[in-house]
Structure formats: structure tokens, C-alpha cells
TORMIGU-871714 format. One line per 10 residues: their letters; for each residue z, y, x of N, C-alpha, C, O, CB. Coordinates in steps of 0.05 Angstrom, whole numbers. Glycine has a CB too. Layout:
// residues N
A	Z Y X Z Y X Z Y X Z Y X Z Y X; ...
***
This chain:
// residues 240
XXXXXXXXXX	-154 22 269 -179 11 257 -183 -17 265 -199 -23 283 -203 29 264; -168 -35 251 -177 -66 258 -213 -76 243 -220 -74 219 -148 -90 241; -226 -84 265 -249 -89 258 -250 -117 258 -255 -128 237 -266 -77 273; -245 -130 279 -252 -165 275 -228 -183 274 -207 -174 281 -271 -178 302; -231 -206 267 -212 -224 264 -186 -217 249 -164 -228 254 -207 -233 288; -190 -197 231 -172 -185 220 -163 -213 192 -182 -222 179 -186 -153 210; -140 -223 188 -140 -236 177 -123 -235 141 -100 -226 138 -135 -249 196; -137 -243 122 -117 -243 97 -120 -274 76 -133 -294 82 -127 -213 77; -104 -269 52 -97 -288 43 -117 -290 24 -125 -268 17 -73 -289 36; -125 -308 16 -142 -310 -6 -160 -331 -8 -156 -352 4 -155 -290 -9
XXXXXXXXXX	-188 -326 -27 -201 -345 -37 -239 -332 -25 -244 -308 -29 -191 -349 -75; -254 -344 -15 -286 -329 -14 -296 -324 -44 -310 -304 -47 -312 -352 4; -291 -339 -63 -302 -337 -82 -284 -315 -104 -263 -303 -98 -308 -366 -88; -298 -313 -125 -283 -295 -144 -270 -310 -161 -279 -328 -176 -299 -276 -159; -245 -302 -158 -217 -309 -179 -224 -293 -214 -233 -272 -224 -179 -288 -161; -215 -314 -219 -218 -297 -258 -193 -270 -254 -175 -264 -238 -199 -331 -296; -204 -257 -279 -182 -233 -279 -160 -237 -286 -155 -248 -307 -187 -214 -294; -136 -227 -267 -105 -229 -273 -100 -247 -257 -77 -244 -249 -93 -236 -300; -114 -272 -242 -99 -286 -229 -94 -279 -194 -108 -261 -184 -111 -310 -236; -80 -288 -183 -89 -283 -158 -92 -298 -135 -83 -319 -124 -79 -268 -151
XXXXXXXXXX	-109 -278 -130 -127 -293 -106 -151 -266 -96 -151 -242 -101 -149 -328 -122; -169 -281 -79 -186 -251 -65 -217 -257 -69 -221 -281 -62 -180 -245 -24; -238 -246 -76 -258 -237 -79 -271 -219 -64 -253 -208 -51 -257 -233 -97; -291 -209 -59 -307 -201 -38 -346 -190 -53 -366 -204 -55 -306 -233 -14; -342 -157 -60 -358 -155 -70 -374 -130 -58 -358 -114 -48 -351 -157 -92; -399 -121 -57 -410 -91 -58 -387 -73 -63 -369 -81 -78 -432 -86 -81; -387 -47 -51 -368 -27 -65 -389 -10 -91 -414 -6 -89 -354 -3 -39; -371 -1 -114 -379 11 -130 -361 39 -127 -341 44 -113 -379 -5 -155; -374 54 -145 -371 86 -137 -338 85 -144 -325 97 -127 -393 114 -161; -328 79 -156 -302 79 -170 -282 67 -136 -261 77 -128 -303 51 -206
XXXXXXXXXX	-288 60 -131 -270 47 -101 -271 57 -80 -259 48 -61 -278 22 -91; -289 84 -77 -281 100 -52 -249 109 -54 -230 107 -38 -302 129 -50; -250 116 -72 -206 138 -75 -198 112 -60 -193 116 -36 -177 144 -125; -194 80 -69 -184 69 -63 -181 59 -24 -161 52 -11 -190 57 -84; -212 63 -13 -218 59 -3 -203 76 14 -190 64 31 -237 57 -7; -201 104 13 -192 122 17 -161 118 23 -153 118 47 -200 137 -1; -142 113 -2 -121 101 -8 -114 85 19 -97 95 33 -124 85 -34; -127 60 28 -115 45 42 -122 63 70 -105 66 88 -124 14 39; -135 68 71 -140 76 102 -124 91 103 -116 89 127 -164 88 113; -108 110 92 -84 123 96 -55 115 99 -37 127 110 -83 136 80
XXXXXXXXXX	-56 89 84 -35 70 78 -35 57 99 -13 49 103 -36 52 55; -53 49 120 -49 34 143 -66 35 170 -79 21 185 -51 11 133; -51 73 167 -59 82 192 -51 65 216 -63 50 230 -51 108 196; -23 74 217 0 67 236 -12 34 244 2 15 236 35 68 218; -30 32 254 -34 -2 268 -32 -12 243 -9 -21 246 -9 -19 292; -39 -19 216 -36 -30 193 -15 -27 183 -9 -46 169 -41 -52 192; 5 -6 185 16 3 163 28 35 161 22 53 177 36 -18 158; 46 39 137 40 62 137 54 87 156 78 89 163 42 65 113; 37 101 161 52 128 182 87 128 174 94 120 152 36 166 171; 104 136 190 138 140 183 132 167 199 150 171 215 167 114 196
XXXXXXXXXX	115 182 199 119 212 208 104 228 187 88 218 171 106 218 239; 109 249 188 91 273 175 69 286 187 70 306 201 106 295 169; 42 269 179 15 284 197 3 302 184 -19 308 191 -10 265 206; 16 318 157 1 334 145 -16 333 124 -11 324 102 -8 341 157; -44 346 134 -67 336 123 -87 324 127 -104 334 141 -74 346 116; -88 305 119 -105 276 142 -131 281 129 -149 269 141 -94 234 139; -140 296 107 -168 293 99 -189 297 111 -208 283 104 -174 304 84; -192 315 131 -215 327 157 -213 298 173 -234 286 170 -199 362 183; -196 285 187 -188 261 203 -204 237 183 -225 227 190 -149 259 206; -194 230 162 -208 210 145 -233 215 142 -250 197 141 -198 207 119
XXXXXXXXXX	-237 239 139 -264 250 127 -289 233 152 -310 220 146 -265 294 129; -276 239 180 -288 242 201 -292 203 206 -311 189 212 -267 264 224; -264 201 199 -274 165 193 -289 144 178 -302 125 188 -258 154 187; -287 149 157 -297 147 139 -339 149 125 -358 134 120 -278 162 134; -332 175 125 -358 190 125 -390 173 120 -405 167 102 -359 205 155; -385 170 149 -416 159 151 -419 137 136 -436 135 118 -424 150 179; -400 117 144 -409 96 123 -401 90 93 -407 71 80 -405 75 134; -383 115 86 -400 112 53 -415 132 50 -407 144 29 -384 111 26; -436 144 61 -459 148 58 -487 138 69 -511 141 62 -457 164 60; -475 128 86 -497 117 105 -499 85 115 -521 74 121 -494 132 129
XXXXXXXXXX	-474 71 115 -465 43 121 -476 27 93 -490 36 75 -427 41 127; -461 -5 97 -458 -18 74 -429 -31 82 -417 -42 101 -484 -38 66; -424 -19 44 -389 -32 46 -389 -46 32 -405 -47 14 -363 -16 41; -366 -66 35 -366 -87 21 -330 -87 6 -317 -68 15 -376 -114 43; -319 -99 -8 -288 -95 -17 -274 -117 -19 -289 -137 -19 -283 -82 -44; -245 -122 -21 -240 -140 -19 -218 -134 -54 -203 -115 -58 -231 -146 12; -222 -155 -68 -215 -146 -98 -182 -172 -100 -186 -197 -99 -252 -154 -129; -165 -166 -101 -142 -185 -102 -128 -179 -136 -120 -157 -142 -117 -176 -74; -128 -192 -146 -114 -199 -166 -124 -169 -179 -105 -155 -186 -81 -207 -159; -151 -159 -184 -159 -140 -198 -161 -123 -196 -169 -109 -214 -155 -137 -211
XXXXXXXXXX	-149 -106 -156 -151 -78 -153 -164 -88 -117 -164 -110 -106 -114 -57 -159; -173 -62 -107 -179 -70 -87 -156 -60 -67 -141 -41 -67 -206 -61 -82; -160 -83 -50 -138 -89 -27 -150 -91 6 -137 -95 26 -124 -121 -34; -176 -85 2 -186 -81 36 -216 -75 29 -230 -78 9 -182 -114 62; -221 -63 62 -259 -67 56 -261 -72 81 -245 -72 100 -284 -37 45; -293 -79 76 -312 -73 104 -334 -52 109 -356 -55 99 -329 -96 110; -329 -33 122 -357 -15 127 -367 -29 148 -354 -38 166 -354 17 135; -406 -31 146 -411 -33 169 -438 -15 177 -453 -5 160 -411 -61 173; -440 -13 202 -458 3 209 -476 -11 222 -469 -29 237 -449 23 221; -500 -6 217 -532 -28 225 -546 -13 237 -570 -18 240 -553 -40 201
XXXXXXXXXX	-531 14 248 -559 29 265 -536 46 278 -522 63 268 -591 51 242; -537 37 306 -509 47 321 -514 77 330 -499 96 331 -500 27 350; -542 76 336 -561 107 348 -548 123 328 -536 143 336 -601 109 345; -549 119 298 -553 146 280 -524 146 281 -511 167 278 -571 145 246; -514 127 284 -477 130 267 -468 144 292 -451 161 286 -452 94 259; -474 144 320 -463 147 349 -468 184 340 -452 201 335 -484 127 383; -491 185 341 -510 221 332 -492 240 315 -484 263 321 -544 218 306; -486 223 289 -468 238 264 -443 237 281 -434 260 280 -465 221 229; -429 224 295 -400 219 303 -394 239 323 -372 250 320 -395 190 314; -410 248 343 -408 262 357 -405 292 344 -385 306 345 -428 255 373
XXXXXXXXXX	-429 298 333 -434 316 311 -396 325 300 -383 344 309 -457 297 283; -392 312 288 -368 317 270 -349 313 281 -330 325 272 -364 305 247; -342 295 307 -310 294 327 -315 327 325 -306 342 308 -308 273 370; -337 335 352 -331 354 350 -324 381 343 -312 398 357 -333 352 353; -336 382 312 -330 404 289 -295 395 290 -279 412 299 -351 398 252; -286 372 282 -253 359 271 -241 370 298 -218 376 293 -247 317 265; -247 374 323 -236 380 343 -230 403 345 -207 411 350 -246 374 359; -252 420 341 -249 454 347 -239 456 325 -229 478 331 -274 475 353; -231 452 297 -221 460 279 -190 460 282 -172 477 280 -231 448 260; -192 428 289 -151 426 293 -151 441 313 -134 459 311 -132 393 301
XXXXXXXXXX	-163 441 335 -144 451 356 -139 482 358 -123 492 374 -155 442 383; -157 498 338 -151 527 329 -129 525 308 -115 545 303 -177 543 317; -125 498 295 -102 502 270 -78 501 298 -72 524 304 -100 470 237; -69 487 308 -58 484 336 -52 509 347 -30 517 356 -76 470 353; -69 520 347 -67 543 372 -55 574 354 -45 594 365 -107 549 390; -58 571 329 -52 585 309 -22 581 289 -9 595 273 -75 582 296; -20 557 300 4 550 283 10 534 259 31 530 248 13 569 276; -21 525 252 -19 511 223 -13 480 232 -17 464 214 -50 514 202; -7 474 249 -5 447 257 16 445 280 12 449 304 -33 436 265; 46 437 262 69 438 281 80 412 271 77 401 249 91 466 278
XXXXXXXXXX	98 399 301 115 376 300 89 359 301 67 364 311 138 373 274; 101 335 285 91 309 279 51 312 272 35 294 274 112 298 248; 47 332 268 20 340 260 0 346 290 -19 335 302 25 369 239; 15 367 293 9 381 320 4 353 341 -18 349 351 38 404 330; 25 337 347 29 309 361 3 296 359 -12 288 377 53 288 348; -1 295 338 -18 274 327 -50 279 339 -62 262 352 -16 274 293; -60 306 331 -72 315 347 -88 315 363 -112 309 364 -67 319 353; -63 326 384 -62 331 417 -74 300 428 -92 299 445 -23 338 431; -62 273 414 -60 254 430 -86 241 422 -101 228 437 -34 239 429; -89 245 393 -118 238 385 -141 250 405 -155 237 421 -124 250 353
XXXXXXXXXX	-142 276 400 -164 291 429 -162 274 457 -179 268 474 -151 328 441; -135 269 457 -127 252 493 -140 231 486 -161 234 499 -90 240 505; -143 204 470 -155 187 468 -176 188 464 -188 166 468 -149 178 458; -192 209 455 -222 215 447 -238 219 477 -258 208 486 -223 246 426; -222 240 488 -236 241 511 -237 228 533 -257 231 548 -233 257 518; -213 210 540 -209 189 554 -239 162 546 -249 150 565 -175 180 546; -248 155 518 -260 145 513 -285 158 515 -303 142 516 -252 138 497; -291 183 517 -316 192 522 -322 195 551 -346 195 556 -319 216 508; -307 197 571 -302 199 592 -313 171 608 -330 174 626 -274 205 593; -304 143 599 -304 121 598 -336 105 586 -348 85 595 -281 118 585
XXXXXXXXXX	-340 120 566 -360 108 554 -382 87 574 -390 87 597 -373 130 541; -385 73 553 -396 55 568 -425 45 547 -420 39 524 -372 32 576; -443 43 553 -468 30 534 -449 17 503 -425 12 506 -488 -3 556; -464 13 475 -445 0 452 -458 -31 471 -476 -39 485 -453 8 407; -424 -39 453 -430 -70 460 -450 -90 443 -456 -114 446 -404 -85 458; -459 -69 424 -478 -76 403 -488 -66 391 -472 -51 380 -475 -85 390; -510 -63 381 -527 -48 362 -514 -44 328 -523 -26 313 -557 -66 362; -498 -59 321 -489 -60 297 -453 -59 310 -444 -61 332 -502 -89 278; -438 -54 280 -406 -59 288 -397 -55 261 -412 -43 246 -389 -36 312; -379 -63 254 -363 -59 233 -325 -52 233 -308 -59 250 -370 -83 220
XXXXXXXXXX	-322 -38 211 -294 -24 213 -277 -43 180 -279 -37 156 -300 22 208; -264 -63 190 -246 -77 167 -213 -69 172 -198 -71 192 -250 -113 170; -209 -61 148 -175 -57 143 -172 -81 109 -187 -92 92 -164 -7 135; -148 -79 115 -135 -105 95 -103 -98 83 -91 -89 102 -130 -137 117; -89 -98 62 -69 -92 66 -53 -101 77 -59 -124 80 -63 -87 55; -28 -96 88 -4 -113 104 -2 -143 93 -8 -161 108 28 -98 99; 6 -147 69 9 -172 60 -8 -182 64 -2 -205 61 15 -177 40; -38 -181 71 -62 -201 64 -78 -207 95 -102 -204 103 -87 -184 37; -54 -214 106 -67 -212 129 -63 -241 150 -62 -244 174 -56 -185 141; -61 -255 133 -52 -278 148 -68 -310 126 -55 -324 112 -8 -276 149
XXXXXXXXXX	-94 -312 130 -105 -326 117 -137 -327 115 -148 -322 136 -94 -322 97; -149 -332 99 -186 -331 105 -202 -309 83 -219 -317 67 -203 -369 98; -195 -285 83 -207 -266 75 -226 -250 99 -250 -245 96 -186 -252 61; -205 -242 128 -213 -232 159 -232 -250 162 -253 -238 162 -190 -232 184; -236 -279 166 -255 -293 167 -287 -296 146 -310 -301 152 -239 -312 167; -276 -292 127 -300 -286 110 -318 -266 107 -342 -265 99 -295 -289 91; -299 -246 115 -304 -223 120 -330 -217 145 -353 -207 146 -278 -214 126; -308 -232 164 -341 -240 186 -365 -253 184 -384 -251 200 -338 -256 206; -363 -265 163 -384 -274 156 -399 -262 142 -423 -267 141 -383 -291 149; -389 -248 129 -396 -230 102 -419 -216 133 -444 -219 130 -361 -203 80
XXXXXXXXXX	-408 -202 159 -409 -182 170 -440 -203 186 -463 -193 187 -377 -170 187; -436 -220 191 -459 -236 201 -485 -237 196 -504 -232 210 -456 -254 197; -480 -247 169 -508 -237 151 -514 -214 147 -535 -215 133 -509 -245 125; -508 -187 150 -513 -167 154 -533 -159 177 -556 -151 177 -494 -159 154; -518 -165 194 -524 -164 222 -553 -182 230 -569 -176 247 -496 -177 238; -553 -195 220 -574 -213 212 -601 -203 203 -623 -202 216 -564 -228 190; -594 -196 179 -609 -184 168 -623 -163 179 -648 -164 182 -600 -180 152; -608 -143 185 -619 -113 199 -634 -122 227 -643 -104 242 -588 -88 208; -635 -150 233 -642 -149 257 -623 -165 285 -634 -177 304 -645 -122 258; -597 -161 283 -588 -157 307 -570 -176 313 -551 -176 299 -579 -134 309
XXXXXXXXXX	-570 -198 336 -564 -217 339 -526 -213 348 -516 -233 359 -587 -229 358; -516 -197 345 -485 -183 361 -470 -162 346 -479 -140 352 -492 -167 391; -451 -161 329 -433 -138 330 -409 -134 345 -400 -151 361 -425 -133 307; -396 -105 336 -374 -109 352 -352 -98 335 -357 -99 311 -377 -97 380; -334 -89 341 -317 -79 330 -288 -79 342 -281 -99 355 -318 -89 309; -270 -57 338 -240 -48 353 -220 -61 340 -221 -70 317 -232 -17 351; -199 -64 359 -177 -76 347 -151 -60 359 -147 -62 384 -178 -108 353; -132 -43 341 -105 -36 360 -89 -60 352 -84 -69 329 -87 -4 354; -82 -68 375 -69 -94 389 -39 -84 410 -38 -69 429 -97 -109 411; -21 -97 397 9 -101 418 3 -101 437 -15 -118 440 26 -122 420
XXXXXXXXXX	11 -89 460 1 -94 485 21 -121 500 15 -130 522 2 -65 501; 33 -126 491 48 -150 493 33 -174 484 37 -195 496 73 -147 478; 17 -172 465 6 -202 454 -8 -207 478 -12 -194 499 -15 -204 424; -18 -240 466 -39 -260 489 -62 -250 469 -57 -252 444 -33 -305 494; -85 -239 477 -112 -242 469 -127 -272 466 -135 -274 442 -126 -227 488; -131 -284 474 -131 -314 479 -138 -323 457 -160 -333 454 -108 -326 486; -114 -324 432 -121 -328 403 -148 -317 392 -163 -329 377 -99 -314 386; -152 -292 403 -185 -285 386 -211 -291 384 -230 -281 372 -193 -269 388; -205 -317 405 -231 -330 415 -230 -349 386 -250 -355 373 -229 -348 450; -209 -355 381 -212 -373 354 -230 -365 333 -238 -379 315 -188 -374 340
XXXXXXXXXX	-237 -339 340 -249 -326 317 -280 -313 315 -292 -298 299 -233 -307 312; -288 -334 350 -317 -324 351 -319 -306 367 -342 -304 376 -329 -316 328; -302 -288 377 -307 -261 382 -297 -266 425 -286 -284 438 -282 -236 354; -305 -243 430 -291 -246 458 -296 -219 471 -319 -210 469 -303 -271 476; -282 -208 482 -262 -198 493 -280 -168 512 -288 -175 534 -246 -225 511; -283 -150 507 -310 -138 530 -299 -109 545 -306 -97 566 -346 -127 509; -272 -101 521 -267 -75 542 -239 -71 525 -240 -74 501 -294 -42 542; -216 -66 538 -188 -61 531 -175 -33 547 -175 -26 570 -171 -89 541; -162 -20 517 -150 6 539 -125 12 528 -124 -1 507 -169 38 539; -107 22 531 -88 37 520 -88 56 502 -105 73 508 -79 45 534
XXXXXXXXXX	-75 60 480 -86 79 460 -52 102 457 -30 92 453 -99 58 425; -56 123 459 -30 138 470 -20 139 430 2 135 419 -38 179 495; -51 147 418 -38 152 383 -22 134 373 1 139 365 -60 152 359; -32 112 372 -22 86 357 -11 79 373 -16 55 370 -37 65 345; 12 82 405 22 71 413 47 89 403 68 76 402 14 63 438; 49 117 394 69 131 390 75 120 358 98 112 354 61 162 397; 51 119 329 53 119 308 71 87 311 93 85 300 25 125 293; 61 69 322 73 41 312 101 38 329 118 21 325 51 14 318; 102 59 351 137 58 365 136 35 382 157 24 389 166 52 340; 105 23 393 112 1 418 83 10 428 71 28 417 118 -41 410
XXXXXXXXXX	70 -5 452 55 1 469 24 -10 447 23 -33 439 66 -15 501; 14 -1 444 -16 -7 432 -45 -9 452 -53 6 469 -21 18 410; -49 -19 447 -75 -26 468 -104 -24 446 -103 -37 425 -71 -64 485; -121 -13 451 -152 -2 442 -170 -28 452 -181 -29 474 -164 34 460; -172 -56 426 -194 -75 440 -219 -73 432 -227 -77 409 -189 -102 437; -234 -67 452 -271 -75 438 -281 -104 438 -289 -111 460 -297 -60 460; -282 -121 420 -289 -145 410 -317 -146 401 -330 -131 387 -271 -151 390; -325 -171 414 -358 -170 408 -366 -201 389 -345 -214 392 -379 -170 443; -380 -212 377 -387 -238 361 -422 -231 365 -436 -211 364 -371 -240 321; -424 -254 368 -457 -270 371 -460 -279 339 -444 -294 326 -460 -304 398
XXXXXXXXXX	-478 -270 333 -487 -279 310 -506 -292 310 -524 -276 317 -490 -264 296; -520 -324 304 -546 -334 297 -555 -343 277 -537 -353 264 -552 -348 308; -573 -344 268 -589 -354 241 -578 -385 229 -582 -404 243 -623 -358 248; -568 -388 208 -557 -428 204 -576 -441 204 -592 -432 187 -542 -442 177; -582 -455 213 -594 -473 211 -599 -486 179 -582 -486 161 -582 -486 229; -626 -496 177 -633 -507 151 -647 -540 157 -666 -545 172 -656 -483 134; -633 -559 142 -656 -583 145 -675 -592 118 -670 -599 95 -639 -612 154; -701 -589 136 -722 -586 107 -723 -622 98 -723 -643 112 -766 -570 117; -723 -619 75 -726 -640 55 -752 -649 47 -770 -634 39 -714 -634 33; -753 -679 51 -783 -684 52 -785 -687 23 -807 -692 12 -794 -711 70
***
């Protein structure tokens, strides 16, 4: 789940139809499947799984969920289909309440499909190590680093340019709005990279862990970053 400084190619404004370039709008009812679509497409650290996890719908469901019912999402429209979003969440209390709520229903469910047999190999794996990371993180918990946070994915190709950036901004004024001067948001990260670079992006640095899922799905060491950004009001100069 890349949340901040996630980066893609494009334009802030809206491109005419057929050409390309990237746009940035409300989601409409028609763009959940899609929505849906990519988050499956780029599980694996942003791209797609090379194992067989089954049936990911309970798992998505559990991701997903709250904030298209409860968040505000925003989409990212490239050359006429959508190619990323942003969910974000503006009330960390209620989203933290529902999350708990439903890990644990998604938990006792798999781990009886598990214990029963409906979840073997690559499925079963997946799992086991998801629960290991869940509880390691609940174990750990620590106060949110913010009252608000948001969850951005992008597709592979669009990730190297000022869509991730606009995106934050997009996420700013939100944040803004509802009140709250700070979001935050996760990043699975190489554990090999320099962090260093993400300061470029406003954001800085507040809690790093190892992530056992996405260190197995992407086949190198993955690291779990919690990233935080200060958000303040722009400034206006009044005109006499």
C-alpha cells in the first residue's frame, strides 16, 4: 500500500479525451471495479503477485471497504481509463474502530479456511505471514501519527513524474479542510534503498519495520514505512 510520495507521469489538469496525459477527479460509482482492478494488479509492492493467492476478495474487501464507504476518493484518469486513486480517511478513530472490527472477522475466517484445508501453498503462505505482520504491528502499536492518512496506488508505468505529487496536494486540502494540520501514510520500501530522497517530498520519516508479506511477494527484503507531512493553510495576499 504506497501512500505518500508515490510518484507518476502526467499532467494536474485534465487532458481532452484520447490524448495522453493524467487528470485527477472525485470517484464516480462506475470506478470502484476499477479501483478494485488495480489494487489487485499491484499488490506485490506495485506490481502484480507471480504466485497464486486464491481468493483475495475477503483481503481487498478488508482494504478497501471503509473508504469507499466512508473515506473520500479521488482517481487518477490517464488517457480515458483510470490508472490510480487516492482514498483518504479524515477521522482516524472511526476508520481504526471498523478496522479492528473486520481484521478480525478476515482473520478467524482464513485461519479456519487454513486449518480446514481450503487454503493450501501460495494461499495458505500468504496468510500465515499477513497474521505475522498484523500482529507484530498490533503488538507495536504506537499512538496514529495523525488524525487523517491516506492510501495512494498508481500503476507501474506512472510512477515516475507529478501525478504522486499532486496527489499530495490533492491530500492536503483535504486534510485541511476536515481540520487537521498532519497526515500520514505507509510505504513498502526496498530495504536496501536510502530514505533520504523522501524528504524531497515534504514528508519525514516516524516509524520503519520489516514486512515478512511483501518481502516474500516482491522476492527481496521490504521494509513497512510510516511517513508523516505537515500540512498548512497558503497563504493569501489581500489586494487593496
Amino acid at each position: 500500500m504506497d501512500t505518500i510520495a508515490v510518484e507518476a507521469t502526467g499532467r494536474d489538469r485534465p487532458s481532452p479525451a484520447g490524448t495522453v496525459g493524467s487528470s485527477i477527479r472525485s470517484m464516480q460509482p462506475a470506478d470502484e471495479v476499477e479501483i478494485r482492478r488495480i489494487f489487485r494488479q499491484t499488490l506485490a509492492r506495485g506490481s502484480a503477485a507471480t504466485v497464486d493467492l486464491g481468493d483475495l476478495r475477503a483481503y481487498e474487501d478488508l482494504c478497501l471497504d471503509w473508504y469507499l464507504r466512508f473515506g473520500e476518493v479521488l482517481v487518477v484518469v490517464a488517457d480515458g481509463r483510470v490508472t490510480g486513486y487516492l482514498l483518504a480517511c479524515l477521522d482516524e478513530r472511526r476508520h481504526r474502530a471498523w478496522q479492528r472490527r473486520h481484521a478480525l472477522r478476515w482473520a478467524t475466517t482464513s485461519l479456519l479456511q487454513v486449518a480446514t484445508g481450503r487454503r493450501r501453498s501460495d494461499a495458505r503462505r500468504f496468510v500465515l505471514l499477513r497474521l505475522r505482520d498484523g500482529i507484530g504491528a498490533w503488538r507495536d502499536a504506537a499512538p496514529p501519527a495523525a488524525d487523517a492518512h491516506a492510501h495512494v496506488n498508481l500503476e507501474p508505468q506512472l510512477r515516475a513524474g507529478r501525478v504522486g505529487p499532486s496527489l499530495a496536494r490533492r491530500m492536503d486540502a483535504l486534510a485541511l479542510t476536515a481540520g487537521h494540520t498532519a497526515w500520514y501514510g505507509e510505504m513498502n520500501r526496498p530495504a536496501a534503498r536510502s530514505h533520504r530522497t523522501l524528504e524531497r517530498h515534504g514528508v519525514h520519516l516516524v516509524d520503519r519495520r520489516s514486512s515478512a508479506t511483501f518481502s516474500w511477494l516482491a522476492g527481496e527484503p521490504i521494509e513497512r514505512l510510516t511517513l508523516v507531512r505537515q500540512v498548512r493553510p497558503r497563504r493569501t495576499t489581500a489586494v487593496a
